[in-house]
N, CA, C, O and CB atoms as a CASP TS submission, in Angstrom:
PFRMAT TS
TARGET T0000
AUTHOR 0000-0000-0000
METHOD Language model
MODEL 1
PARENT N/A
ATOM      1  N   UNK     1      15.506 -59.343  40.423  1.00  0.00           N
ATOM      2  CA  UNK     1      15.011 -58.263  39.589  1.00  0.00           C
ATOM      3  C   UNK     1      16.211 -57.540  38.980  1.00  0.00           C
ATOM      4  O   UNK     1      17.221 -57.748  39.651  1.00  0.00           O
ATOM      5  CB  UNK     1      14.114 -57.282  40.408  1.00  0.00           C
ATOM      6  N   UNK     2      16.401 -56.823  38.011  1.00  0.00           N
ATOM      7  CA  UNK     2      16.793 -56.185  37.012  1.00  0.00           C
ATOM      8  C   UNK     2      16.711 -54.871  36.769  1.00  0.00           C
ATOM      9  O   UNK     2      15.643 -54.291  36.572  1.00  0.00           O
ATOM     10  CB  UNK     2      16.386 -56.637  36.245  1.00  0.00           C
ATOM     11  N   UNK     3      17.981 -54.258  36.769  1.00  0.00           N
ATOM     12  CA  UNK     3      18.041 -52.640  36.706  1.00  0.00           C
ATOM     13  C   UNK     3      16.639 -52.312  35.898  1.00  0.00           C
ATOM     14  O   UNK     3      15.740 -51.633  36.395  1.00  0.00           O
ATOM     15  CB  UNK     3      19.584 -51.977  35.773  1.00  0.00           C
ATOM     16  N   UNK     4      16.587 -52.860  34.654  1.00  0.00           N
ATOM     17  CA  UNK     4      15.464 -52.289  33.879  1.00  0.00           C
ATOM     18  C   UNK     4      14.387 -52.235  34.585  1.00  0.00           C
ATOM     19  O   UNK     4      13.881 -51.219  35.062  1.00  0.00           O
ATOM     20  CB  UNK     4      15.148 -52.942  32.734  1.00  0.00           C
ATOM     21  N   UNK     5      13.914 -53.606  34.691  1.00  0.00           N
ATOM     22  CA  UNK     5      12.472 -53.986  35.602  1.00  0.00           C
ATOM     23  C   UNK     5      12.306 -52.948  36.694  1.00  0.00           C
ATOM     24  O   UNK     5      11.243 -52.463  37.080  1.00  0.00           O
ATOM     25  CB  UNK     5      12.536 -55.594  36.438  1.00  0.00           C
ATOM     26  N   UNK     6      13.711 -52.647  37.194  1.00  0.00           N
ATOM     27  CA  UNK     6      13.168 -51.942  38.995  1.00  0.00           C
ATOM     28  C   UNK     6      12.899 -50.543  38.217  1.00  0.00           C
ATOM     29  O   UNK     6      12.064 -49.852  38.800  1.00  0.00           O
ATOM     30  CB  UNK     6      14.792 -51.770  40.771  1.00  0.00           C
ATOM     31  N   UNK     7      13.384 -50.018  37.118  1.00  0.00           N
ATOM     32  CA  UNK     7      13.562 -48.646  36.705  1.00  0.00           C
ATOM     33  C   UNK     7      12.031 -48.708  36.115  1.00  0.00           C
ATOM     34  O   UNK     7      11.354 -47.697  36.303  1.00  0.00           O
ATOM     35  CB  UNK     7      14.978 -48.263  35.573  1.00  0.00           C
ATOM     36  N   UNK     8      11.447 -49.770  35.441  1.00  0.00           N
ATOM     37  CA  UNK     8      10.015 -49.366  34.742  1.00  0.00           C
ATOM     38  C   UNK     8       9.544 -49.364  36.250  1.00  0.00           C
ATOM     39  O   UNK     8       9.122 -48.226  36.454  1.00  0.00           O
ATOM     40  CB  UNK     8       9.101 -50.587  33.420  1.00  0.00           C
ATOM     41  N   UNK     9       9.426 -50.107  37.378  1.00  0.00           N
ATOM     42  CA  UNK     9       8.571 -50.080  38.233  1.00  0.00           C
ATOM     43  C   UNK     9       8.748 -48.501  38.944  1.00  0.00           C
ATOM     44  O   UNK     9       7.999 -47.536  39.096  1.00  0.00           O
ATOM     45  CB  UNK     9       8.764 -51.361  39.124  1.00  0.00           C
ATOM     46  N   UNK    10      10.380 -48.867  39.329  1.00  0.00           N
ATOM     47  CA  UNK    10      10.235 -47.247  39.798  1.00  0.00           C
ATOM     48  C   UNK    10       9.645 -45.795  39.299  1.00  0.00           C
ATOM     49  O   UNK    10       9.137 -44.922  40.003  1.00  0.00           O
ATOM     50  CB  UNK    10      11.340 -46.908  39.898  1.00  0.00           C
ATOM     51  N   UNK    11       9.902 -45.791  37.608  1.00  0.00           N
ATOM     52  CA  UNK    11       9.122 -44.859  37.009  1.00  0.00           C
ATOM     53  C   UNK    11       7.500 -45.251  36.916  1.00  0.00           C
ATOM     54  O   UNK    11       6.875 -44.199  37.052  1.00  0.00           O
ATOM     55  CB  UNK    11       9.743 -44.642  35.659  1.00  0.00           C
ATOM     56  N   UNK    12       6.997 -45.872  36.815  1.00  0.00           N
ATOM     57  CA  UNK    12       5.459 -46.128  37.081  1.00  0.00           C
ATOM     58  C   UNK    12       4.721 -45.631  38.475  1.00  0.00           C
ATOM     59  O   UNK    12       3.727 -44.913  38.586  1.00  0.00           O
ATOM     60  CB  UNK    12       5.268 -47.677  37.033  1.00  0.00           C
ATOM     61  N   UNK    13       5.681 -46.360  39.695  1.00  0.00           N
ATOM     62  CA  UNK    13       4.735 -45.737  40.865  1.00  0.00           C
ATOM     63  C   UNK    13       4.982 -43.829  41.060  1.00  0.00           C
ATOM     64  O   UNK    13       4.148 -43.130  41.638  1.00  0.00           O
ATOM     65  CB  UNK    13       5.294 -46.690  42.564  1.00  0.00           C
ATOM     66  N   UNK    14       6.175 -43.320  40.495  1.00  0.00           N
ATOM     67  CA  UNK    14       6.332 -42.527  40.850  1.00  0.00           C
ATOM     68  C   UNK    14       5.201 -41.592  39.934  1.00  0.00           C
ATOM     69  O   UNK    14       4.765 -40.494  40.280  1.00  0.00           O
ATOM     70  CB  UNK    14       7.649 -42.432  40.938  1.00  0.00           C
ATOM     71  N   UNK    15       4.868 -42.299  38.736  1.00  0.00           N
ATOM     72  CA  UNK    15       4.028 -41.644  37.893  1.00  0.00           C
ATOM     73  C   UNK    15       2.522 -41.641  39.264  1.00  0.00           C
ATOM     74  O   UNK    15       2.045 -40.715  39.919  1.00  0.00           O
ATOM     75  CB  UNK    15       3.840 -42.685  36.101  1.00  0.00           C
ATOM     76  N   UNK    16       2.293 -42.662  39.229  1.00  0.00           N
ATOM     77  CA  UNK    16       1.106 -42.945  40.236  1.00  0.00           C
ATOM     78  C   UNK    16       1.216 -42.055  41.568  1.00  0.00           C
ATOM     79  O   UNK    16       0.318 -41.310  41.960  1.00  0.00           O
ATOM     80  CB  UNK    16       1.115 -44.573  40.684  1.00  0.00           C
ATOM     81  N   UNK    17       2.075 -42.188  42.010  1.00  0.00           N
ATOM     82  CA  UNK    17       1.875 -41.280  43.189  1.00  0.00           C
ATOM     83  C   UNK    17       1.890 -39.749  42.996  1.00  0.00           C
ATOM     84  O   UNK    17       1.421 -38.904  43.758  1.00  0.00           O
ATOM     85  CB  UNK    17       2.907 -41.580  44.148  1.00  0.00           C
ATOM     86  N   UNK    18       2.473 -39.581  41.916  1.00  0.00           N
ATOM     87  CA  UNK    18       2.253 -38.051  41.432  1.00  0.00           C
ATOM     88  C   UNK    18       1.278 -37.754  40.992  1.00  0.00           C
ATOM     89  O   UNK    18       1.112 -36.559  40.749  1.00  0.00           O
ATOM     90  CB  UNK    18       2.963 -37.560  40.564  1.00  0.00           C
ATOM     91  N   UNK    19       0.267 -38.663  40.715  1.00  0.00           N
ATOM     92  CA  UNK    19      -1.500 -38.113  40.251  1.00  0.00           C
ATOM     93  C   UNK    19      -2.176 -38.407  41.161  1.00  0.00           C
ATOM     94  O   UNK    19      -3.367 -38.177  40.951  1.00  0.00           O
ATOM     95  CB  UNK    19      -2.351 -38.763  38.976  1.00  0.00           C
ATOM     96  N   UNK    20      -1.860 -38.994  42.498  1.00  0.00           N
ATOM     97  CA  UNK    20      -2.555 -39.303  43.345  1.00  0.00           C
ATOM     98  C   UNK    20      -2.701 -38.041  44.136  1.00  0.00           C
ATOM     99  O   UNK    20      -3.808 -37.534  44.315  1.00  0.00           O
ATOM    100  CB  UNK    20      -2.104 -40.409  43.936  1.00  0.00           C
ATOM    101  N   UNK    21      -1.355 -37.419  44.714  1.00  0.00           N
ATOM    102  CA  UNK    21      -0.802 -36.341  45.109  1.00  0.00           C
ATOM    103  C   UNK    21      -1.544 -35.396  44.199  1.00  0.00           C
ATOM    104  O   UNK    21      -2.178 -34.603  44.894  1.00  0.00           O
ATOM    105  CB  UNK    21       0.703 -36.362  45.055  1.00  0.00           C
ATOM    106  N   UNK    22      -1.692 -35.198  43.038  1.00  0.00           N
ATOM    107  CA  UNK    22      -2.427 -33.996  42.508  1.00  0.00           C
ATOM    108  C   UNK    22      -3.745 -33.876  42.837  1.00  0.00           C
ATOM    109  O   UNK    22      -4.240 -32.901  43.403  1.00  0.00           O
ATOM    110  CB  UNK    22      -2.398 -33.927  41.157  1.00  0.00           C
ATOM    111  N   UNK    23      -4.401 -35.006  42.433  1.00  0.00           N
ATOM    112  CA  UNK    23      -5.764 -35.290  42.808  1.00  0.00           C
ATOM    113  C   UNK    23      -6.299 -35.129  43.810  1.00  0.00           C
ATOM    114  O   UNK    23      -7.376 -34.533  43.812  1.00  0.00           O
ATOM    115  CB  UNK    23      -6.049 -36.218  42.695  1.00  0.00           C
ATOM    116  N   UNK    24      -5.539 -35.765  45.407  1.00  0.00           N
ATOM    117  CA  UNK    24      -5.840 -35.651  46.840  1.00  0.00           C
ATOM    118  C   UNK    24      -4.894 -34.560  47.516  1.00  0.00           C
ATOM    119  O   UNK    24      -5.053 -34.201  48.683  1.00  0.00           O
ATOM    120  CB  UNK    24      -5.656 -37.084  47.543  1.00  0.00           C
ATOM    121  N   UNK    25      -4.542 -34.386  47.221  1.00  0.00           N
ATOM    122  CA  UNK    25      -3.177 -32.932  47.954  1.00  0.00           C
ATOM    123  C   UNK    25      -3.269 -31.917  47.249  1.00  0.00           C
ATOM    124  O   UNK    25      -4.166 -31.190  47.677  1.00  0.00           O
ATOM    125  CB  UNK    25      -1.320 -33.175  47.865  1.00  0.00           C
ATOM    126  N   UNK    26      -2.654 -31.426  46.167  1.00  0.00           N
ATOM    127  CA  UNK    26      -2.741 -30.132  45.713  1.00  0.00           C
ATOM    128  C   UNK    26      -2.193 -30.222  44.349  1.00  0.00           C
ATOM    129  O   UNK    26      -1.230 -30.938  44.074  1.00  0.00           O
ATOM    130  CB  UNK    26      -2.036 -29.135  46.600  1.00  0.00           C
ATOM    131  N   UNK    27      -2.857 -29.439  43.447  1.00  0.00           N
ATOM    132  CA  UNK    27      -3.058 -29.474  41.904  1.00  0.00           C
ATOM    133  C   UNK    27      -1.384 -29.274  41.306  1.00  0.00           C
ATOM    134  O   UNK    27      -1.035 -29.892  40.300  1.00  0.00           O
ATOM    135  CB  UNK    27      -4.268 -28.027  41.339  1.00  0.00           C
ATOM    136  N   UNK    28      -0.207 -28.142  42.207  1.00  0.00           N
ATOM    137  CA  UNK    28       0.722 -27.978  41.990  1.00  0.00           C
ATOM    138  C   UNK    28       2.086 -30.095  41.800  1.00  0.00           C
ATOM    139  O   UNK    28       3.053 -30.273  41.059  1.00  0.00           O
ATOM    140  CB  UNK    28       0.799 -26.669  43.245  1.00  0.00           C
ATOM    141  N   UNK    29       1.677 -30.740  42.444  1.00  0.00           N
ATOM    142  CA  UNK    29       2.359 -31.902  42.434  1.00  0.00           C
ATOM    143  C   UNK    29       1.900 -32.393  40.946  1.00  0.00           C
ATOM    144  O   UNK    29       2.475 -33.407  40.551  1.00  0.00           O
ATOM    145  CB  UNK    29       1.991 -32.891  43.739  1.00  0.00           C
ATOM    146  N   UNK    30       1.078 -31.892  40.197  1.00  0.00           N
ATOM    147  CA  UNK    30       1.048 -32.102  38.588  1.00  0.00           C
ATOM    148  C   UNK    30       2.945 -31.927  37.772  1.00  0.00           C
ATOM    149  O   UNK    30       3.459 -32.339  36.732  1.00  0.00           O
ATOM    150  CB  UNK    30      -0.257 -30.524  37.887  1.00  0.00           C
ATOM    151  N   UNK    31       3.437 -31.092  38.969  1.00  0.00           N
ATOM    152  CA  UNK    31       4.693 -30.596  38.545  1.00  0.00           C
ATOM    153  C   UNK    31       5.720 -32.268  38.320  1.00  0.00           C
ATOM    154  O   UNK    31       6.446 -32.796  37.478  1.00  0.00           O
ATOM    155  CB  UNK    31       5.330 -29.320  39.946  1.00  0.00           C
ATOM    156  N   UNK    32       5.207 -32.524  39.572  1.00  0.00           N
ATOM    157  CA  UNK    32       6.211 -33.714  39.703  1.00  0.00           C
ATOM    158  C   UNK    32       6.152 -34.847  38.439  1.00  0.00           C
ATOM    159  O   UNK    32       7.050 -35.521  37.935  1.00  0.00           O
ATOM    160  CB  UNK    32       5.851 -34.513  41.165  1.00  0.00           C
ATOM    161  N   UNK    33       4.720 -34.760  38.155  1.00  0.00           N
ATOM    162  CA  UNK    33       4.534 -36.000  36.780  1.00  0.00           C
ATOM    163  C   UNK    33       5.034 -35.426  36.029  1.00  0.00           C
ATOM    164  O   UNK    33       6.084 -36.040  35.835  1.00  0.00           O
ATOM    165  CB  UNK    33       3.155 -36.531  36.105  1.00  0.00           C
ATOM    166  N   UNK    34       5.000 -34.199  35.117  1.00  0.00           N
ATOM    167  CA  UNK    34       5.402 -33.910  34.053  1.00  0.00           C
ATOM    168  C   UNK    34       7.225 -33.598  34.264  1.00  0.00           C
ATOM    169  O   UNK    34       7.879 -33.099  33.347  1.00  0.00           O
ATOM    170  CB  UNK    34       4.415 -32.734  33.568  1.00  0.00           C
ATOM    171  N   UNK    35       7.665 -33.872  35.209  1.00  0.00           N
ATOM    172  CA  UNK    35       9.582 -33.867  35.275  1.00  0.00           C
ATOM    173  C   UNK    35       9.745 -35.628  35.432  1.00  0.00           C
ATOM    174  O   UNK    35      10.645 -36.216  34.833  1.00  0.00           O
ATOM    175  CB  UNK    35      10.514 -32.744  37.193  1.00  0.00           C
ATOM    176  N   UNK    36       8.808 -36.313  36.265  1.00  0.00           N
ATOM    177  CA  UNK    36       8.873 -37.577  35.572  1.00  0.00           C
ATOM    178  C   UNK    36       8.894 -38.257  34.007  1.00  0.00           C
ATOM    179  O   UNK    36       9.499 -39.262  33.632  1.00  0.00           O
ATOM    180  CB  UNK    36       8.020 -37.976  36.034  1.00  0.00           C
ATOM    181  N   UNK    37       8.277 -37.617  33.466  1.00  0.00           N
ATOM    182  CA  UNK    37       7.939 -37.593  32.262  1.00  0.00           C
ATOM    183  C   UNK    37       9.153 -37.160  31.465  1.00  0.00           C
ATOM    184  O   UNK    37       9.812 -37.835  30.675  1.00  0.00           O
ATOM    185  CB  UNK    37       6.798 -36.805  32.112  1.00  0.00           C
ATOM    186  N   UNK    38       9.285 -36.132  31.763  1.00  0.00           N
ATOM    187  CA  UNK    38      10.390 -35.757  30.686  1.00  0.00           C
ATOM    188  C   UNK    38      11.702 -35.859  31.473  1.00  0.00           C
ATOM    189  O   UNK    38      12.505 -35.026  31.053  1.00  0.00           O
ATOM    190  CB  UNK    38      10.199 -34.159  30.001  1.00  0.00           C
ATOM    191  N   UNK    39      12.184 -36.604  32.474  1.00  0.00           N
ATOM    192  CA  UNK    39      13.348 -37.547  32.664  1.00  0.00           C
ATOM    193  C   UNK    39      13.606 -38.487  31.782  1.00  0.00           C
ATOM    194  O   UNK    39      14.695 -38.753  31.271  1.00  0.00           O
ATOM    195  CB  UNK    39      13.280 -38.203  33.744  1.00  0.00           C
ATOM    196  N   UNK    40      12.345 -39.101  31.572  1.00  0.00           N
ATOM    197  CA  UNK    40      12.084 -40.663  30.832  1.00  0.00           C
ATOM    198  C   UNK    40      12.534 -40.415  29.530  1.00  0.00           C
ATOM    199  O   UNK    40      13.277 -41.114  28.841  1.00  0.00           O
ATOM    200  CB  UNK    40      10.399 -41.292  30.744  1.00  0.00           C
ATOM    201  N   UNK    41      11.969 -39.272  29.251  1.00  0.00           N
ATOM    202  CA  UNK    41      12.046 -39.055  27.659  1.00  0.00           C
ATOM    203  C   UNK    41      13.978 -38.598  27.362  1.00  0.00           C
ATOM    204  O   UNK    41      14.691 -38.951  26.423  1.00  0.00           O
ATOM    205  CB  UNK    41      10.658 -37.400  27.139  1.00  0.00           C
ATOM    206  N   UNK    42      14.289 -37.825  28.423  1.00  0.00           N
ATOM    207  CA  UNK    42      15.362 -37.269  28.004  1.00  0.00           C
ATOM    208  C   UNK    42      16.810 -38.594  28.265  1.00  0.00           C
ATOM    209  O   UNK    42      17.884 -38.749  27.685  1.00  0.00           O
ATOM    210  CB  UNK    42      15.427 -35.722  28.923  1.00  0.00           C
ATOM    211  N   UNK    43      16.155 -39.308  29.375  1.00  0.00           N
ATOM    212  CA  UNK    43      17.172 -40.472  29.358  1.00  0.00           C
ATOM    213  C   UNK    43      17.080 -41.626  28.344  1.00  0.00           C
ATOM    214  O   UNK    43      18.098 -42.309  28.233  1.00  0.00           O
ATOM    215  CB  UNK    43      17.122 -41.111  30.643  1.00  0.00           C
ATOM    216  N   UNK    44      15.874 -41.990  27.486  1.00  0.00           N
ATOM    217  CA  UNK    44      15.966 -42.160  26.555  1.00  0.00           C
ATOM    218  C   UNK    44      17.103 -41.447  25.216  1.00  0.00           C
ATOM    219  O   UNK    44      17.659 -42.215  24.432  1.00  0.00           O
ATOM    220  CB  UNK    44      14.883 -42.097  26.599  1.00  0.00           C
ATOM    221  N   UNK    45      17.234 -40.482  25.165  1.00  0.00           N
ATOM    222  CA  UNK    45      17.572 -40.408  23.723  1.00  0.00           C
ATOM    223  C   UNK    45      19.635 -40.018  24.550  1.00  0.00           C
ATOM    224  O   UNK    45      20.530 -40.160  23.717  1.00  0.00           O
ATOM    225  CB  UNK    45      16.285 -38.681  22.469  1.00  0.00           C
ATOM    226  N   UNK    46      20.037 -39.647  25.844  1.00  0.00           N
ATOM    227  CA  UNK    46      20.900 -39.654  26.368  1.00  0.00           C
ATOM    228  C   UNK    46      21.511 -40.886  27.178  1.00  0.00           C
ATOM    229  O   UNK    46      22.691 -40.897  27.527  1.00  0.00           O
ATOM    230  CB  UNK    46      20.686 -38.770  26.845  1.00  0.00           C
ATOM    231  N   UNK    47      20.753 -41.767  27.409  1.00  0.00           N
ATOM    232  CA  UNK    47      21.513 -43.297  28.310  1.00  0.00           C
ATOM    233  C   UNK    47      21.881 -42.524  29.847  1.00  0.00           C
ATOM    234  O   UNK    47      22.751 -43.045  30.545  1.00  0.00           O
ATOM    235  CB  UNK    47      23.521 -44.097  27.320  1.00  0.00           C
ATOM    236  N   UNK    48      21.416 -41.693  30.164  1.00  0.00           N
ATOM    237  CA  UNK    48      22.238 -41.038  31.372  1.00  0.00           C
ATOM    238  C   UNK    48      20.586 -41.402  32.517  1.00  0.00           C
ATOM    239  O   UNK    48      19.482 -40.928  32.249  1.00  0.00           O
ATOM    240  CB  UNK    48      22.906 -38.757  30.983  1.00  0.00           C
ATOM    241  N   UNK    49      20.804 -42.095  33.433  1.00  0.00           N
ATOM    242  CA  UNK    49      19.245 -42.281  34.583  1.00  0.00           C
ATOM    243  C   UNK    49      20.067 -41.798  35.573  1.00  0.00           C
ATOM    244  O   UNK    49      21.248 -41.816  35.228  1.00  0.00           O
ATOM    245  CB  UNK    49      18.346 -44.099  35.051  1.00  0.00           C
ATOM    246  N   UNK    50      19.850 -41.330  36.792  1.00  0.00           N
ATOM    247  CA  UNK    50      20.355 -40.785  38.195  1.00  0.00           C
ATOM    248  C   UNK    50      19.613 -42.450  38.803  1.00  0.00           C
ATOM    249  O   UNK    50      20.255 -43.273  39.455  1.00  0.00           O
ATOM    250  CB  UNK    50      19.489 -38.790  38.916  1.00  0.00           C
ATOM    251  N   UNK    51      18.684 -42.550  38.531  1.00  0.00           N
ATOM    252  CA  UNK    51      17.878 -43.984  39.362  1.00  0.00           C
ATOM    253  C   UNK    51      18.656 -45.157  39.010  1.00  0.00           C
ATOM    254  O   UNK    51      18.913 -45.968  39.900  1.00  0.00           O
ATOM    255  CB  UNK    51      16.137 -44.377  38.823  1.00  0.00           C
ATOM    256  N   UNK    52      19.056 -45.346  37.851  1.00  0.00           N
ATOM    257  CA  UNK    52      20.177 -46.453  37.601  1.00  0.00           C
ATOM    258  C   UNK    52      21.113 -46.454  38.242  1.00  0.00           C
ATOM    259  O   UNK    52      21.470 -47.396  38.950  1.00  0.00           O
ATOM    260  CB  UNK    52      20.721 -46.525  36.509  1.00  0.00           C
ATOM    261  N   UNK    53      21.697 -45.375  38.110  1.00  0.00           N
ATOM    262  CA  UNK    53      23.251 -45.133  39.197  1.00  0.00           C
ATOM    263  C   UNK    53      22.783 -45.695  40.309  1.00  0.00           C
ATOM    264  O   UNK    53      23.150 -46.837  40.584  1.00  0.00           O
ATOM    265  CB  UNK    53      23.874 -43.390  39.655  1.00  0.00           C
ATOM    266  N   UNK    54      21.844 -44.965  41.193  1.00  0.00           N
ATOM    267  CA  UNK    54      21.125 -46.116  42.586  1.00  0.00           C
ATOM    268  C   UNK    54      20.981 -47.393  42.668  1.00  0.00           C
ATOM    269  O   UNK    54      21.155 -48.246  43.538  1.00  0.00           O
ATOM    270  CB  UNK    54      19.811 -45.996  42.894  1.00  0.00           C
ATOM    271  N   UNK    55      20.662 -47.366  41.694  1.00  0.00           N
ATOM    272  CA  UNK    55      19.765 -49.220  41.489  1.00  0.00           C
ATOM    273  C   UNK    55      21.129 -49.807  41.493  1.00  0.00           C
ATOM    274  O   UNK    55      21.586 -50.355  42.496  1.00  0.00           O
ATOM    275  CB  UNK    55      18.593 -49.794  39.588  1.00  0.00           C
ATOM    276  N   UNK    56      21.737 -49.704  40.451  1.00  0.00           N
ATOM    277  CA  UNK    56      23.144 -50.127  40.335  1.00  0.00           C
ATOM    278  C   UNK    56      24.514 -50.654  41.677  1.00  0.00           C
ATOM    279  O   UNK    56      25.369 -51.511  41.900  1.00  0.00           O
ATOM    280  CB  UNK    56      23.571 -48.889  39.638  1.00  0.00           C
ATOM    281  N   UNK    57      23.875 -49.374  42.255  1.00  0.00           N
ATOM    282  CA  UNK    57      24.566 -49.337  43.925  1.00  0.00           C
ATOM    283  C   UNK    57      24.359 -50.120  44.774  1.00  0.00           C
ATOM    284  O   UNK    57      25.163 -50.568  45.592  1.00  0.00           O
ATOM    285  CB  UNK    57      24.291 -48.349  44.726  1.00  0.00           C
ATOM    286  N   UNK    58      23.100 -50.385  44.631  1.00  0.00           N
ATOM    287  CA  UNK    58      22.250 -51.221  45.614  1.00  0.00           C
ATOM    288  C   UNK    58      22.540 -53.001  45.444  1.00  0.00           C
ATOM    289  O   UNK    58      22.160 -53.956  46.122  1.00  0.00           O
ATOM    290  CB  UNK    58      20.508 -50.816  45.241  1.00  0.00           C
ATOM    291  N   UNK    59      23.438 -52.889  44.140  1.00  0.00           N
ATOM    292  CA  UNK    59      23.358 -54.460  44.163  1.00  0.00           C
ATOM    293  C   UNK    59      22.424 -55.095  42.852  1.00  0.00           C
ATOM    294  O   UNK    59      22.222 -56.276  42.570  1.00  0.00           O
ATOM    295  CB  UNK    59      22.610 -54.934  45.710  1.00  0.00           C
ATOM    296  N   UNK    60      22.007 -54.029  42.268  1.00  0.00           N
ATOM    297  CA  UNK    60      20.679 -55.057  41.274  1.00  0.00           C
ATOM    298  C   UNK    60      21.474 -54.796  39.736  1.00  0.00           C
ATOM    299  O   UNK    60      21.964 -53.783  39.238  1.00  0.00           O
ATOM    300  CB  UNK    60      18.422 -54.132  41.267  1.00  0.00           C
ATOM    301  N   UNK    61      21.327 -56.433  39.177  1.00  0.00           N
ATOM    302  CA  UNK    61      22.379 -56.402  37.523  1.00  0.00           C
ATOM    303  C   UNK    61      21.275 -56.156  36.909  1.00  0.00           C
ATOM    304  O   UNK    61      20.117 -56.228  37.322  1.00  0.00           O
ATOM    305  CB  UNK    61      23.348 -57.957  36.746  1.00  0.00           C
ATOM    306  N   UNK    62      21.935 -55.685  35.286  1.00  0.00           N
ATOM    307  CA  UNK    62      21.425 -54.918  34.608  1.00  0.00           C
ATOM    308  C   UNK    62      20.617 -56.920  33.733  1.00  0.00           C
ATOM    309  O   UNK    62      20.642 -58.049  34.222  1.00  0.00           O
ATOM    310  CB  UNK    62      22.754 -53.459  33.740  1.00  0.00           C
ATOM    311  N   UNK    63      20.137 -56.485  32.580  1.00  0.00           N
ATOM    312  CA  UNK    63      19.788 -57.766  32.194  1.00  0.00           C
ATOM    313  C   UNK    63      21.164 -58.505  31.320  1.00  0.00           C
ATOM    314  O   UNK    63      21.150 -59.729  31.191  1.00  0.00           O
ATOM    315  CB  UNK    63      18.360 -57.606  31.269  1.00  0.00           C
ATOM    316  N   UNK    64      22.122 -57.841  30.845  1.00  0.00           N
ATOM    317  CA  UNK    64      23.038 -58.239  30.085  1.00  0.00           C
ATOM    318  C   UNK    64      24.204 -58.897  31.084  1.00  0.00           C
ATOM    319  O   UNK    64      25.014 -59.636  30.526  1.00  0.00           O
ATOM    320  CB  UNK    64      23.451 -57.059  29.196  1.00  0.00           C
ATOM    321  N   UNK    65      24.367 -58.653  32.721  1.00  0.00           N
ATOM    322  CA  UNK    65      24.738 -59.074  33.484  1.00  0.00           C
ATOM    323  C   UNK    65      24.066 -60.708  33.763  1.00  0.00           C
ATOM    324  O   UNK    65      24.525 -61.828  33.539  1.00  0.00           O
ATOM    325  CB  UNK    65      24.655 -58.070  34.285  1.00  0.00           C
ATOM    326  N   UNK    66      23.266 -60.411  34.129  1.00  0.00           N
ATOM    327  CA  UNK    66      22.545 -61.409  34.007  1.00  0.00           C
ATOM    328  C   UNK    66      22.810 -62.346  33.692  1.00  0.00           C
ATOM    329  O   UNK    66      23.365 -63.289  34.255  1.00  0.00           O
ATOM    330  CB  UNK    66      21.876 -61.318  33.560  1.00  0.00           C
ATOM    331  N   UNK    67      22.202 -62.096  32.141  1.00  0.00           N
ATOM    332  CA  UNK    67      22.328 -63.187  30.907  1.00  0.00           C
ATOM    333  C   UNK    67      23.549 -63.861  30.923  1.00  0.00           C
ATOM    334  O   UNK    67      23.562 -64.992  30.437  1.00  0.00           O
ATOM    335  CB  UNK    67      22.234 -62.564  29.470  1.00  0.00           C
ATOM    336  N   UNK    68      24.767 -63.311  31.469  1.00  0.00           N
ATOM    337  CA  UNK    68      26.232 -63.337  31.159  1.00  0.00           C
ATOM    338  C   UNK    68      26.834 -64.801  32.337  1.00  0.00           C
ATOM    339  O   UNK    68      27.668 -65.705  32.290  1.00  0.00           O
ATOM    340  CB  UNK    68      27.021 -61.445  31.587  1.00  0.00           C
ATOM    341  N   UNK    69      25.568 -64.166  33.507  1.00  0.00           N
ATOM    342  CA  UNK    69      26.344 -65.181  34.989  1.00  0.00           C
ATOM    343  C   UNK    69      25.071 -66.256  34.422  1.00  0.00           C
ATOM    344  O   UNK    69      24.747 -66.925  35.404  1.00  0.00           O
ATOM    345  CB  UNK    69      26.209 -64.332  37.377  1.00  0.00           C
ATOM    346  N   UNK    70      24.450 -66.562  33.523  1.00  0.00           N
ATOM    347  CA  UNK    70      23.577 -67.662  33.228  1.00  0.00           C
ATOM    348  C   UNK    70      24.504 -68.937  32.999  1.00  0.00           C
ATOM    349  O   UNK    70      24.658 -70.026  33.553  1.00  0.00           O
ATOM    350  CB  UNK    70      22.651 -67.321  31.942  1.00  0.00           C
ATOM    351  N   UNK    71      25.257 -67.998  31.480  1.00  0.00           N
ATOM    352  CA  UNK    71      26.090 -69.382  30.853  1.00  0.00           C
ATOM    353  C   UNK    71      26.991 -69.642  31.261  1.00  0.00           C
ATOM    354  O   UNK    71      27.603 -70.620  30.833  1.00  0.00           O
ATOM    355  CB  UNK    71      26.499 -69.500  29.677  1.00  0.00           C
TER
END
């Protein structure tokens, strides 16, 4: 797997568990989706993720890595 891939997955469940948490726990964890949300948006137009830096750490190449140890 792939920095990107783990980063859409990681941002997806975290979306999910933050409406789950609102829904079954308490209306305030609405907080957590909408700073998910606008992480996404703001590391978009900046290139800067805190979850990449992790992912990164952990051992997982980006896709241009990848592509690179192919040929």
């Amino acid at each position: 797997m792939t920095v990107e891939r783990a980063l859409l997955v990681f941002a997806g469940s975290m979306v999910l568990l933050s409406v789950l948490l609102t829904y079954y726990v308490h209306p305030n964890f609405v907080w957590l989706t909408l700073f998910v949300g606008a992480n996404m948006i703001q590391s978009a137009f900046t290139g800067f993720c805190p979850a990449v830096m992790v992912m990164k750490k952990l051992g997982l190449k980006t896709e241009a890595q990848k592509a690179c140890a192919v040929r």
